[in-house]
C-alpha positions in Angstrom: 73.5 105.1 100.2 75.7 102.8 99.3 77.3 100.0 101.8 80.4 100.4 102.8 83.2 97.4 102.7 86.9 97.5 104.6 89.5 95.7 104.3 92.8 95.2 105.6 95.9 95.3 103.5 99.0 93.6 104.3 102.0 93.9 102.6 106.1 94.2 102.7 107.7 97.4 101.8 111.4 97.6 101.6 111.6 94.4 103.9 109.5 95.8 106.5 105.8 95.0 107.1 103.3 97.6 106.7 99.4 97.6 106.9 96.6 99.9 105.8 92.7 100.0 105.8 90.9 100.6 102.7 87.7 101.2 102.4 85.7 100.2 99.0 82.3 100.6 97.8 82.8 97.2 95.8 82.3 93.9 97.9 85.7 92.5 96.9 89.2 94.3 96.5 91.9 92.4 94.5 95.5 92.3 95.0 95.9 94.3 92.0 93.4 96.9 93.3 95.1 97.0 97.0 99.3 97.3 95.0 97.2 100.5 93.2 96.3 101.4 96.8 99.4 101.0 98.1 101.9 102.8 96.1 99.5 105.6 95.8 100.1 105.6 99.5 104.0 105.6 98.7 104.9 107.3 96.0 108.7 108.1 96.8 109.0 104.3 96.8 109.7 102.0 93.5 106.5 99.9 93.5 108.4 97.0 92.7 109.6 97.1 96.4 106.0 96.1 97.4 106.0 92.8 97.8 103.7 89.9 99.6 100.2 91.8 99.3 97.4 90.2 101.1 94.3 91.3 101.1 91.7 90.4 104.5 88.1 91.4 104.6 86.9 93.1 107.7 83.3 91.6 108.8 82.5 94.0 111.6 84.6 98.0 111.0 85.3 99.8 114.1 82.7 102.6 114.3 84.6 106.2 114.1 85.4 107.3 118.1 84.0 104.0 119.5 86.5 102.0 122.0 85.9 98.3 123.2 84.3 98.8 126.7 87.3 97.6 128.8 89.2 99.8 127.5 86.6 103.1 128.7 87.3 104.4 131.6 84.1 104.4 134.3 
């Protein structure tokens, strides 16, 4: 089975900042690649109105159902 890679993608839509998590079975994800990502994401929108893409690795995902321990309640 293959790894697994996330990333979080920042970006401007409209003039307001918007983020999603894309996860990748390739070990890098280009701007290109995430502004694909993205306006699949919004397709009522003109893709030119995406603007400022930034692309951030994530080192350690968040497993599915798991909260920080503070947060759990005893």
């Amino acid at each position: 089975m293959a790894k697994k890679h996330y990333f979080l993608v920042s970006y401007t839509l409209n003039e307001q900042p918007q983020s999603t998590e894309v996860e990748s079975d390739a070990e890098t994800l280009s701007i290109d690649q995430a502004r694909f990502h993205i306006a699949a994401l919004h397709t009522s929108d003109v893709p030119a109105d995406i603007t400022d893409v930034q692309v951030t690795k994530i080192a350690h995902p968040r497993e599915p159902g798991s909260t920080p321990g503070h947060y759990q309640q005893p």
